[in-house]
N, C-alpha and C positions, 0 to 999 in steps of 0.2 A: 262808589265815591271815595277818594282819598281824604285821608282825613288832615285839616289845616298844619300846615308845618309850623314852628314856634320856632322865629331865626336862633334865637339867644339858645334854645335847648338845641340845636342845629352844631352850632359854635361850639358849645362846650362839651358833647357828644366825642367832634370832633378832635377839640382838644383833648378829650379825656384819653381816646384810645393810643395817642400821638405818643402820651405821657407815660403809657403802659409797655408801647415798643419800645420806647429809651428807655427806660429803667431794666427791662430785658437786657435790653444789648449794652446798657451801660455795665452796668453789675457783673456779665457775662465774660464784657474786655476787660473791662478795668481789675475786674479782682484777680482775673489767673494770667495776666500780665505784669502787673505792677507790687512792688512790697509797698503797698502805701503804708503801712504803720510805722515806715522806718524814714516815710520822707514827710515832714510835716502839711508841708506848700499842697502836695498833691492827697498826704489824709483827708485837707479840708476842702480843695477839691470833689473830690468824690464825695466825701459828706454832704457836700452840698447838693450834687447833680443825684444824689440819692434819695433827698429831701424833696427833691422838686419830682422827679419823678413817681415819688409814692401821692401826690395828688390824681394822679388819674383816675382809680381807684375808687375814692371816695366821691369824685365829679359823678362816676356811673351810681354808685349808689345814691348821691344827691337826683340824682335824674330820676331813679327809678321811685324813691319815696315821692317825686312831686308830681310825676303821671300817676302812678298806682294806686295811693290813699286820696286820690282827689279823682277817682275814676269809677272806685268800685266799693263804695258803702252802700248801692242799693243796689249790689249783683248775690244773684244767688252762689252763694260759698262752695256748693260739692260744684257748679258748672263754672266756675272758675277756675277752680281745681282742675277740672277735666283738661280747661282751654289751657293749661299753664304749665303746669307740675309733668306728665309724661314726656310730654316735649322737650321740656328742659334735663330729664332723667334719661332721654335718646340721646340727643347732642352729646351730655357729657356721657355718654358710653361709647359712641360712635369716637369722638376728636380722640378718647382715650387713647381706641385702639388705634387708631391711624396713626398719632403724633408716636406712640411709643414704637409698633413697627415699625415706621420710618426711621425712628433714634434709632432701633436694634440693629437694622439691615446697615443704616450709615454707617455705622460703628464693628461691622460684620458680628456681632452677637447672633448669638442663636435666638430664636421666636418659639416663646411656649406660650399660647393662646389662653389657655387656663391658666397659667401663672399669673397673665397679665390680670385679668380678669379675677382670676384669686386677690390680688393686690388693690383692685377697684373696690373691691368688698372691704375691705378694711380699711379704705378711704386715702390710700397713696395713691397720686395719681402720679407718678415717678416723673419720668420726661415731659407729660403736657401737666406741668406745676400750675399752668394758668387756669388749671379747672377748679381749683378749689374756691373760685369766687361764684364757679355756676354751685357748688353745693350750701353755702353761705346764701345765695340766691333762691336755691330754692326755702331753705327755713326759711328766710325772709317773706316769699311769697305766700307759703303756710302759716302765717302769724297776721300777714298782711288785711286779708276782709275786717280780722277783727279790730286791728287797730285803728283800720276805716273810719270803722260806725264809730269807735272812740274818740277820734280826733274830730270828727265832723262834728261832733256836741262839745268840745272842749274849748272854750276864752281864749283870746291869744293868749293871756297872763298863766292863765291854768297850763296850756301848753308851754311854754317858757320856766314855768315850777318844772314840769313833768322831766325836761330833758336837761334841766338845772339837776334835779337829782339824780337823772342817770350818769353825769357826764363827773358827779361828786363823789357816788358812792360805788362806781363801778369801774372808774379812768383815773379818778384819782389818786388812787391806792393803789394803781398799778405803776406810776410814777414816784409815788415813794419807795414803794418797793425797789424800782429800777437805782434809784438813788440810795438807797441806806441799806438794801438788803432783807431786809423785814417787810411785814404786812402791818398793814395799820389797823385799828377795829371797824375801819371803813369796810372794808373787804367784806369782814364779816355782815355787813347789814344790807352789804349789796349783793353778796350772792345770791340771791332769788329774786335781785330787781332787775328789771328792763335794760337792755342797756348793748354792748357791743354793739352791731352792726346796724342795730331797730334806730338807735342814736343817727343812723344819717340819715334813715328814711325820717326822721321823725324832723331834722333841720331843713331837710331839700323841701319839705311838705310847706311849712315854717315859712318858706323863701316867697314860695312858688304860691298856694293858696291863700296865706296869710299878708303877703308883701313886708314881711320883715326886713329894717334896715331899707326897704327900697329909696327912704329917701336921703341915706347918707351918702357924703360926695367922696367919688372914687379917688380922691387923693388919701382920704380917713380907711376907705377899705384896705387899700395899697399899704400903707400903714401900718395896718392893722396884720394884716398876713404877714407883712418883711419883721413886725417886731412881732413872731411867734417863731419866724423861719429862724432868727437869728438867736432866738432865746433857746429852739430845739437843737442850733447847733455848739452853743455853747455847752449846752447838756451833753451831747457827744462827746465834746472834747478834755470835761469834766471825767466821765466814766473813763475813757479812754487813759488821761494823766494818774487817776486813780487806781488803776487797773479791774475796776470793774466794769469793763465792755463785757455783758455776754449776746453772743450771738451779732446783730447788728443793733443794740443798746434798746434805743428809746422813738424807733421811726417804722414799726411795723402800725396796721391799722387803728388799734386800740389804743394808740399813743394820744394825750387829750390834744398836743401840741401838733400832731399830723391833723388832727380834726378842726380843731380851729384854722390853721392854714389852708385848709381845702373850702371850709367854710366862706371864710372872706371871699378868697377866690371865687366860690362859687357866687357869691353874692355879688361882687365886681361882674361874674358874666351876666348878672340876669338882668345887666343895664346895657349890655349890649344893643343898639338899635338895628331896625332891620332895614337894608337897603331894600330895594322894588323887586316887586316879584320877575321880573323878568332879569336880572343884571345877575353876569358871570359869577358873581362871590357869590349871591343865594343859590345857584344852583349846585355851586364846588362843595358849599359846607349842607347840601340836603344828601347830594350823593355818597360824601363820604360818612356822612352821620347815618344815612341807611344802612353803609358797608361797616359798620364798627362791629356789629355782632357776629358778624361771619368774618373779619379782621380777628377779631379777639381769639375766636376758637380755632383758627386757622395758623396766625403768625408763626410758631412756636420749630413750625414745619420748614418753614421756608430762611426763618433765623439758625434756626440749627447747622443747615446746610453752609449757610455762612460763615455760620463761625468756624464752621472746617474749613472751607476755602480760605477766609482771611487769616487761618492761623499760620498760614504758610508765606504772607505774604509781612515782609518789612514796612510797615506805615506805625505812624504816630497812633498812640492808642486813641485817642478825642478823635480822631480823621477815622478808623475803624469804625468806634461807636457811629459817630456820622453815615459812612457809606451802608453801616449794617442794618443801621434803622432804617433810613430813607430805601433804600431794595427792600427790607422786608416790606413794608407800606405799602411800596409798588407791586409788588407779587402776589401780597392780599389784596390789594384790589382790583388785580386782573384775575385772581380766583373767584371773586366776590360778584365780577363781572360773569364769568362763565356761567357760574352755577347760577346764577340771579336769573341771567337768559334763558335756560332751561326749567321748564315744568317741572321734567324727571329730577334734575339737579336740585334744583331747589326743595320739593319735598322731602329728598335724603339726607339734607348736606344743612339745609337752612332754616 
């Protein structure tokens, strides 16, 4: 038996992984094409299409905390382990090696199999950069039974303390820090608290088995996420005038301002209504919400390629970004389609 699909987790599945191909191919065009820090109009451009695209991300972690800790507080922990953990240590060793020979061979570099491999040990995963969310995935999975039985006994209020202090003593001293340069004695008391990544399975859970927020109206969500997007992007442009941008500032995962805007988001989609089991839009967003897992570990292959063909070709950078995303999408899901069809394939591959 198949198990009941959940439109809204359907939806935002889908949107998540949509979010993750643009941000690839945004970041991929835009930065080794354009001096944006020398033209303002299109800095905050791309600040922006950077912002947006770092919600994917957290959608897929919001997803996995609201299946996950509301699924398995009364499974036995090593046969969960069993069912989870290898699986997930195959994929990202297999996509490793695929994504980075296919980089090598594109690029006519030589292929030393044990380098690669030497490299996956110390946790670069060079060319396919999109695996570092399966290793973040798996801790998460290993922490996850026990956070189960934890949160299954926890008050909504007690749960709300709990990810109040993660998001205070662990995100928010990493935003002073971003801003002033210094640590604050935040840091210090949250170094051995809860916190990065556990913080979105610990919201999406919140969402999902709690009904948090479900009864505010989507104008106040809407809101609520543009005045975070707009307050992260001032922050940019803050460090930016200052000259302390490092790296890409203040919009990688751990940012409390990425977290709250993916949050709202996410809370806007879990009001998503579902159309009838039978009509064209539930079945477009079951498909492609099947295909996001072998979309995700796949893209990286078939983007790559692109970006070599389009760098030869004269178009608009946004009209690139566009055609590079929308063909990767396509190419992962007629891969997604192959191997899905296949027995053999599919136990290799998915």
């Amino acid at each position: 038996m198949h198990k009941q699909r959940i439109y809204w987790m359907d939806v935002t599945r889908t949107i998540a992984i949509i979010l993750v191909l643009f941000i690839h191919s945004w970041d991929g065009v835009i930065l080794s094409h354009h001096h944006i820090d020398n033209d303002l109009k299109q800095w905050v451009i791309y600040q922006a299409g950077h912002i947006i695209g770092r919600v994917g991300v957290p959608l897929f972690y919001f997803l996995s905390g609201s299946l996950v800790l509301t699924s398995i507080y009364d499974k036995d922990i090593i046969q969960f382990y069993k069912d989870k953990i290898p699986r997930f240590l195959y994929l990202t060793f297999v996509y490793f090696l695929v994504t980075n020979i296919f980089h090598l061979y594109l690029y006519r570099n030589d292929i030393h199999v044990y380098a690669l491999i030497e490299s996956l040990l110390y946790g670069n995963t060079l060319a396919a950069y999109q695996l570092w969310f399966m290793f973040s995935i798996i801790g998460l999975y290993l922490i996850a039974p026990f956070m189960s039985r934890m949160v299954k006994q926890l008050k909504d209020k007690e749960l709300i303390i709990l990810i109040s202090l993660s998001l205070m003593l662990v995100n928010m001293p990493n935003l002073f820090y971003v801003l002033f340069g210094k640590n604050i004695f935040l840091s210090n008391i949250g170094w051995d608290f809860i916190g990065g990544d556990i913080t979105y399975f610990l919201l999406g859970y919140l969402v999902y088995a709690r009904g948090f927020l479900q009864s505010t109206s989507k104008a106040m969500l809407i809101l609520f996420a543009s005045s975070f997007f707009f307050s992260l992007l001032l922050i940019q442009y803050y460090l930016k005038v200052t000259g302390k941008m490092q790296g890409e500032g203040f919009t990688w995962y751990n940012s409390i301002l990425i977290i709250m805007i993916s949050f709202f988001i996410f809370t806007l989609l879990r009001q998503v209504k579902s159309p009838s089991d039978t009509s064209l839009m539930r079945k477009s967003m079951e498909y492609c919400s099947r295909s996001s897992f072998s979309v995700f570990l796949f893209h990286l292959i078939p983007m790559t390629l692109l970006f070599k063909v389009f760098d030869k070709i004269n178009l608009e950078e946004h009209l690139k970004v566009l055609l590079i995303s929308t063909m990767t999408y396509l190419l992962s899901l007629a891969y997604y389609r192959i191997i899905s069809n296949s027995k053999v394939l599919k136990k290799i591959l998915l």
